[in-house]
C-alpha positions in Angstrom: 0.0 0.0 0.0 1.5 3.4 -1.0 1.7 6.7 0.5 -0.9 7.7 -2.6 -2.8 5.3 -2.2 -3.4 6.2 1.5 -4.1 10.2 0.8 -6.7 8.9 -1.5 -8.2 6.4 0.6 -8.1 9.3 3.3 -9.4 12.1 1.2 -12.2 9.7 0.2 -12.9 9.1 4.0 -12.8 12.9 4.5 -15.7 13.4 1.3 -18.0 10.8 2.8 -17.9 12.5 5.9 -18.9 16.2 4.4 -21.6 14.8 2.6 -22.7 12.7 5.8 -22.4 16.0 7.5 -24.7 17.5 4.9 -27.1 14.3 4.9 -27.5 15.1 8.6 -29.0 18.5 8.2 -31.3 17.8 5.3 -32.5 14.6 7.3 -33.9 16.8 9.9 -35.2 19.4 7.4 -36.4 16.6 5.4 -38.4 14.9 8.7 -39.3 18.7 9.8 -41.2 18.8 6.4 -42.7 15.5 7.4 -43.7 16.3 10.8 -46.0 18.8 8.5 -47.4 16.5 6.2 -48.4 14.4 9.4 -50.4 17.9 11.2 -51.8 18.1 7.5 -53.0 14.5 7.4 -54.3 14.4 11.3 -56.0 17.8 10.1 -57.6 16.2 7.0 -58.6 12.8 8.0 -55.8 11.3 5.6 -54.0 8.4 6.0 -50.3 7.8 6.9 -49.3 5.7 3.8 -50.2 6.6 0.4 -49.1 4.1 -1.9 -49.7 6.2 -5.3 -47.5 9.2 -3.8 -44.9 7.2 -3.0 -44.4 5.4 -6.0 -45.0 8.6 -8.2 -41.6 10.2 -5.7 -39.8 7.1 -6.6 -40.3 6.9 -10.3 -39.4 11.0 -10.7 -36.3 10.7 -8.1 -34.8 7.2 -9.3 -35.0 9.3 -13.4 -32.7 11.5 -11.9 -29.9 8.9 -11.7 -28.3 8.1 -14.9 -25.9 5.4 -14.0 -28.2 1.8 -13.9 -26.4 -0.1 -11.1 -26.6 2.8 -8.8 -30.4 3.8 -9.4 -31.7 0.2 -8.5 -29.5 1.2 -4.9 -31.1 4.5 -4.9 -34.4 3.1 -5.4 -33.7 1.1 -2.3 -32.6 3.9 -0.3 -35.7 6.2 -0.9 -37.9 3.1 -0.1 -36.4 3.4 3.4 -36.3 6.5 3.7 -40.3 6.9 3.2 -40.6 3.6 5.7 -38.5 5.8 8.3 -41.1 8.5 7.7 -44.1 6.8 7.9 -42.9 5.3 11.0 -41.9 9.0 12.5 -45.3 10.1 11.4 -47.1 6.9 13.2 -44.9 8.1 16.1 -46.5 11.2 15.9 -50.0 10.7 15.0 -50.5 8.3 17.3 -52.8 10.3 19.6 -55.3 10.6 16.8 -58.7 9.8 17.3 -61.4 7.9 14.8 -64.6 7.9 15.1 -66.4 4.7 14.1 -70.2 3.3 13.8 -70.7 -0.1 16.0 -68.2 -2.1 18.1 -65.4 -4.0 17.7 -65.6 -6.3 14.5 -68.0 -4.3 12.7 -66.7 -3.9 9.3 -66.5 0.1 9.7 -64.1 -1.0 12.8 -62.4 -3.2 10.1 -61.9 -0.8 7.9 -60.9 2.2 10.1 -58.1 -0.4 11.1 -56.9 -0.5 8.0 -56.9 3.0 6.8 -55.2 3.9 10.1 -53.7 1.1 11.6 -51.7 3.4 14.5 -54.7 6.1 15.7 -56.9 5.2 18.4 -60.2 4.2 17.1 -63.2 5.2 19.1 -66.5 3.6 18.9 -70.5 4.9 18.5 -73.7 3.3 18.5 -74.7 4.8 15.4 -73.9 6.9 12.2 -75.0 10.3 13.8 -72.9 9.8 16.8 -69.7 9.3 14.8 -70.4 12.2 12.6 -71.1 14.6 15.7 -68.0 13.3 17.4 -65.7 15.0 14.8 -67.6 17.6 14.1 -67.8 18.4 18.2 -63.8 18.0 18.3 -64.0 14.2 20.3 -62.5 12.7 17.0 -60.1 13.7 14.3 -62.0 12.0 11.8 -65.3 9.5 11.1 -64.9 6.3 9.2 -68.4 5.8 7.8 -70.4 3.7 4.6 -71.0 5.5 2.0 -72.4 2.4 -0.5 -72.6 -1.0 -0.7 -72.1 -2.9 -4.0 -75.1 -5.3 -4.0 -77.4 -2.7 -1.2 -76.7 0.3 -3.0 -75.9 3.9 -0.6 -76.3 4.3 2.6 -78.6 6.8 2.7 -79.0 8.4 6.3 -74.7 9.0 5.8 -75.5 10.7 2.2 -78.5 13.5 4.1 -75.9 13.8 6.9 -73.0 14.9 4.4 -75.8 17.3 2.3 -76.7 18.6 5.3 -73.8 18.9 8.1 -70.6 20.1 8.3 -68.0 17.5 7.5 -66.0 16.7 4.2 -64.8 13.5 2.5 -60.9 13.2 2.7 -60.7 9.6 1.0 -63.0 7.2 -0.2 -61.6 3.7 0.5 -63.0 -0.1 -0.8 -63.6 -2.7 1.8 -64.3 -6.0 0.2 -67.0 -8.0 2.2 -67.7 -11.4 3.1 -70.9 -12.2 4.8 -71.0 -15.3 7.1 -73.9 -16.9 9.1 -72.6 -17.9 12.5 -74.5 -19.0 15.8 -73.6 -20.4 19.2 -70.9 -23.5 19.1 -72.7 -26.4 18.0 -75.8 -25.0 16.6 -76.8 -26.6 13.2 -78.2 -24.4 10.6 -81.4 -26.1 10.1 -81.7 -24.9 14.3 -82.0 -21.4 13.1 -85.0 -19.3 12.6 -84.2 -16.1 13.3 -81.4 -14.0 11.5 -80.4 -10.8 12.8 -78.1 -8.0 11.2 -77.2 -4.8 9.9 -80.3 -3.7 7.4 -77.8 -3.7 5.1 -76.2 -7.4 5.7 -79.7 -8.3 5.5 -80.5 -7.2 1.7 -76.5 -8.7 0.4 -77.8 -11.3 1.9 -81.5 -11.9 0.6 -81.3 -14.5 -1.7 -80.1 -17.0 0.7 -82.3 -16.2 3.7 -85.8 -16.4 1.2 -84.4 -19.5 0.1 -84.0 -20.9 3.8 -87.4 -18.9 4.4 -85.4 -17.6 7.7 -86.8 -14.4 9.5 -84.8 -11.7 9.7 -84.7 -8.9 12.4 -82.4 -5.5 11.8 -79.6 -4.0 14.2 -77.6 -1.4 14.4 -74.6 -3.0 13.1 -73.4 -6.7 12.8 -70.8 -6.7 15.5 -74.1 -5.8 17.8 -76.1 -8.6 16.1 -73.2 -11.0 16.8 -72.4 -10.3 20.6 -76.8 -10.5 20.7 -76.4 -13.9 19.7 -73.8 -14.5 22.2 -75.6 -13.2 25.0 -78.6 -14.4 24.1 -77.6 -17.9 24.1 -80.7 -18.9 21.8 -79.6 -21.4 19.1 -82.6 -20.3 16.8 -81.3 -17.2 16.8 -78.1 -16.9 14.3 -76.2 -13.4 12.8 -74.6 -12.3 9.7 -71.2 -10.8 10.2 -67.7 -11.2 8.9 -65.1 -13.8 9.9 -63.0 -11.9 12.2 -66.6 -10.9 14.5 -67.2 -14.7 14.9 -63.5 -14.8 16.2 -63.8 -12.0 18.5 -67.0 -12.9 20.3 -66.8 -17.2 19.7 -68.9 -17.8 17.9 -69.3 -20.6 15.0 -69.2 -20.4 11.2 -72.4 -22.2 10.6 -72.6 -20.6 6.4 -70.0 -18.7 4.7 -69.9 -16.6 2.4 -73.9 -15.9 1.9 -74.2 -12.6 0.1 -75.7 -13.0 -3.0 -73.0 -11.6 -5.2 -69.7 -13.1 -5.3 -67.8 -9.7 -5.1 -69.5 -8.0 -2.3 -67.5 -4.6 -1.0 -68.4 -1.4 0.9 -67.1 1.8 0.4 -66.1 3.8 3.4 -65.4 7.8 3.2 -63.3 9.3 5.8 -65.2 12.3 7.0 -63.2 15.2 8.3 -63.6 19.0 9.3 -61.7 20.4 6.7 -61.8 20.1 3.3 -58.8 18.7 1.8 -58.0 20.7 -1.5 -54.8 19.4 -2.7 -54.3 20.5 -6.3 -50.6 18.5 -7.3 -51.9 14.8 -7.1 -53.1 13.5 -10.9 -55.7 10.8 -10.7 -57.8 12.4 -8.7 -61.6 12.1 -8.4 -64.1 14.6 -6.5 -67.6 14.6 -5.1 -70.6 17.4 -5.0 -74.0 17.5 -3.3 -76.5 19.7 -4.8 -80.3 20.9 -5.5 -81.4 22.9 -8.1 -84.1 25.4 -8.4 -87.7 24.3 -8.8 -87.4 25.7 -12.8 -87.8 23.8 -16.1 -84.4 22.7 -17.2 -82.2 23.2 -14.2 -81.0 19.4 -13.5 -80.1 19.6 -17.2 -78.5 22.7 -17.1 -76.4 22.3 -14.2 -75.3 18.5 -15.6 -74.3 20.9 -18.7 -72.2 23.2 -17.0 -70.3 19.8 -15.4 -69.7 18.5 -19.1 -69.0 21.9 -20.6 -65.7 21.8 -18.5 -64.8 19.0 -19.3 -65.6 16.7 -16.1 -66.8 12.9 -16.9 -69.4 12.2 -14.2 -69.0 8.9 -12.9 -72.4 8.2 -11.1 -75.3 10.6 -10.5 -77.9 10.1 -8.0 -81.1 11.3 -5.9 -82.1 11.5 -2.6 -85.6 13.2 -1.1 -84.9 16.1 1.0 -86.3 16.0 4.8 -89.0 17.8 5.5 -89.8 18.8 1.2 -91.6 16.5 -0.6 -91.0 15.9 -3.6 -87.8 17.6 -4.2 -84.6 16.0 -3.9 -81.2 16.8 -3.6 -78.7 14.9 -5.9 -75.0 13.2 -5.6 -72.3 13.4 -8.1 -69.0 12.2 -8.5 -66.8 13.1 -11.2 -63.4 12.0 -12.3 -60.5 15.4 -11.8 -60.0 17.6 -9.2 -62.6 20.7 -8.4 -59.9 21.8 -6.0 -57.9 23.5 -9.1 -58.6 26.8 -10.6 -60.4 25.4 -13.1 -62.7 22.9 -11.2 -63.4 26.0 -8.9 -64.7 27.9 -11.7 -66.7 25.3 -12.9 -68.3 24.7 -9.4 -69.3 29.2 -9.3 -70.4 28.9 -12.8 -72.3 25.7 -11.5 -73.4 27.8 -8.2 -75.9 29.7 -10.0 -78.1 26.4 -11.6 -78.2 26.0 -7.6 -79.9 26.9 -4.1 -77.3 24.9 -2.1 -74.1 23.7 -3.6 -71.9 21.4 -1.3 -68.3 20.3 -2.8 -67.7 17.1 -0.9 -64.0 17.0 -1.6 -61.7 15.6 -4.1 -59.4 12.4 -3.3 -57.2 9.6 -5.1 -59.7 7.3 -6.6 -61.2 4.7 -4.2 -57.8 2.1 -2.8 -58.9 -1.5 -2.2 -58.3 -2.5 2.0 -57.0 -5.7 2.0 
């Protein structure tokens, strides 16, 4: 080993520890700027990992390295570093609060899991409750159901979002799997009654005309399971998912009864701000409306929508409390209305209108698995 050879090996040493040096202060600028993306998301209802944002920053910063070999290593090292912030924002997020309809094992517990697996998730006995807790400052955020995929929407969540306070951050996919289960050792042909969630009840129809069961609603499934518990009534059986058997012991007796093979809820995260980022692409938003008791205003105001350009995925109806026969209507279109241009498009929409809600706009419904 040379003299040379040793300067260089030294001067090397000495370069790696500048840039370390460096690394250091843009780490903690780096996880400063996190720590603000976590108050934004604990303000919005949002998340901690966003798998379409993270693989968009890893496709536009891996570009920027030319040599091959060391771009699959810097690919690598950005993967960790979003890991170390998503852990640092967990850390920090942790005293969150979500607001949830039913108890423990009902699917809008699942979900809520799911979507944010480190905040502490608060249970209500119903819909209302979980919406008033945010908007009253006990929760951070609601996880409600928004639609079902055989039951269609859940309507008393839809007149609660025309009519309150609260705003969608994220829509969010839940698929379902409906099981009959009873007390340990029940047979099904024991069972006459079947109790559930009105909407377990209709994904579930089919099967229970053609075992010409009676059925009796509840507020939620979990409910209807730990009924059946404490009950202790072998005619009596309930339709929740597999991890509600688990959690209050109770037996699998049919699985897997909803009547269509893909069965899945969507959930909306409900928060007290509206969450109007404008950089994201893929992007989908949602409006709540009536129109004017006038010839032509439905039509007109569907115009303005297509005149700038938005696709409306789904439009739908609801009666208005208290007014009959008028309705207020539901529409979700594909783009962001948080944008200049979508905010035109919603004044220019405003006068078609006597109330004009915009819901929010949000990456396109994410599967929970």
């Amino acid at each position: 080993e040379t003299i040379m050879e040793k300067n260089e090996l030294a001067l090397a040493r000495q370069e790696i520890n500048e840039i370390d040096e460096e690394m250091a202060r843009l780490f903690v600028r780096r996880m400063q700027a996190v720590s603000r993306v976590a108050d934004y998301k604990m303000a919005h209802g949002l998340p901690i990992y966003d798998e379409a944002r993270e693989k968009e920053v890893v496709a536009q910063n891996a570009a920027r390295v030319e040599d091959e070999t060391l771009r699959t290593f810097y690919v690598q090292y950005l993967s960790d570093n979003m890991r170390l912030s998503r852990r640092y924002q967990e850390t920090l997020v942790n005293g969150m609060k979500v607001a949830y309809s039913g108890v423990e094992g009902a699917f809008a517990a699942i979900a809520a899991k799911k979507i944010f697996p480190a905040a502490a998730r608060v249970p209500y006995p119903d819909f209302r409750a979980a919406y008033d807790a945010v908007v009253k400052g006990e929760c951070d955020c609601a996880v409600l159901p928004i639609e079902n995929s055989t039951a269609g929407e859940v309507g008393n969540v839809f007149d609660m979002l025309f009519g309150g306070q609260l705003y969608i951050a994220g829509v969010y996919d839940l698929f379902i799997n409906q099981h009959l289960m009873a007390l340990p050792g029940t047979r099904p042909e024991d069972v006459r009654t079947v109790i559930s969630h009105p909407q377990a009840l209709a994904q579930c129809a089919a099967y229970l005309r053609e075992k010409k069961l009676h059925t009796k609603p509840f507020e939620n499934t979990a409910l209807a399971a730990r009924h059946v518990l404490e009950a202790g009534d072998r005619t009596q059986a309930a339709i929740a998912s597999d991890e509600t058997a688990a959690l209050y012991g109770l037996e699998i007796i049919a699985k897997n009864i909803n009547e269509e093979n893909i069965n899945m809820t969507r959930f909306a995260v409900l928060s007290r701000a509206v969450n109007e980022n404008t950089t994201e692409k893929g992007r989908h938003s949602i409006i709540m409306f009536n129109v004017s008791d006038a010839a032509g205003s439905l039509s007109k105001a569907i115009d303005v929508i297509g005149a700038y350009g938005y696709n409306m995925r789904c439009l739908r109806s609801r009666p208005m409390k208290g007014l009959m026969w008028e309705y207020y209507f539901y529409v979700e279109v594909e783009g962001n209305l948080s944008t200049p241009h979508g905010k035109e498009m919603l004044e220019k929409l405003r006068a078609s209108c006597d109330k004009l809600k915009m819901l929010g706009s949000f990456t396109y419904p994410a599967e929970l698995r």
